[in-house]
C-alpha positions in Angstrom: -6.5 -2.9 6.7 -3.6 -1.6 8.8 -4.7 0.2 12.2 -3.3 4.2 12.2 -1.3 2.6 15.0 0.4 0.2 13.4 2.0 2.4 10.7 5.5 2.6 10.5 5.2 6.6 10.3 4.5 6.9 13.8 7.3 6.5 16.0 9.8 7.2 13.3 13.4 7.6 14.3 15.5 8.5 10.9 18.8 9.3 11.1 20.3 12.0 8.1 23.9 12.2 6.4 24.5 15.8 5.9 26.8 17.6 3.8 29.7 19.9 5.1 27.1 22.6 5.3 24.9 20.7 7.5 22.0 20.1 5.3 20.5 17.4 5.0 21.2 14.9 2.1 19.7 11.6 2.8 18.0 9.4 5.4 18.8 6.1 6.9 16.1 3.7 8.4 16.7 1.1 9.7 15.5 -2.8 7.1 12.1 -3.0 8.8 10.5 0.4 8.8 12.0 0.7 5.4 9.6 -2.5 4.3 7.0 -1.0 5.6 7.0 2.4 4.5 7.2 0.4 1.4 4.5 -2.0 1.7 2.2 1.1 2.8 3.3 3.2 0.0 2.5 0.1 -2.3 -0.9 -0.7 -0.9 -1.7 3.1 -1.0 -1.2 3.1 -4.7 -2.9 0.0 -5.2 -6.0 1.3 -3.3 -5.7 4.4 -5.4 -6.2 2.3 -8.5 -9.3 0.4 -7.3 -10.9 2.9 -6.7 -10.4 4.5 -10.0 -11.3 0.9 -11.9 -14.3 1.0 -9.8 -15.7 4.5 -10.3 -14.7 4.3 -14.0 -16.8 0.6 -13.9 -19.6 0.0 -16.1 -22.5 -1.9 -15.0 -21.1 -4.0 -17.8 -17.7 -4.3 -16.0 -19.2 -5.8 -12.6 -19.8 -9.0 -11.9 -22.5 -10.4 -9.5 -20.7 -11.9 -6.0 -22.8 -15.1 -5.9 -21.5 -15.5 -9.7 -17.6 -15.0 -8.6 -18.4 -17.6 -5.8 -19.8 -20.3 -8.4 -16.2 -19.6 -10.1 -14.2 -19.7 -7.3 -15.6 -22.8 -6.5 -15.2 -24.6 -10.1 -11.5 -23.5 -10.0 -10.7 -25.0 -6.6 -11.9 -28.6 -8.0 
């Protein structure tokens, strides 16, 4: 998990095109912060539909850990 520090919100410097009126039309970032802003926005949603897997889960749904690891295991060989 990312540290609040680490995100590419904080410290951003945007730059806008603006129309003949002045208003705003649309933002450039620069390639990196517009990865991560990506990346975050992707692990956000991502998160977002774990969590509602999990809390629609079944008992039925779940599987032990020490079963996943006896898997994992048998896979790997």
């Amino acid at each position: 998990m990312k540290n609040i520090n680490q995100s590419p919100v904080v410290g951003l410097k945007p730059q806008f095109i603006v129309d003949n009126k002045g208003k705003k039309t649309a933002v450039i970032l620069d390639i990196k912060t517009y990865e991560e802003l990506v990346e975050e926005i992707e692990d956000l949603y991502l998160g977002m539909l774990a969590s509602q897997a999990l809390s629609q889960a079944t008992e039925e749904d779940l599987i032990p850990h020490e079963m996943v690891k006896k898997r994992t295991k048998k896979a790997k060989k």
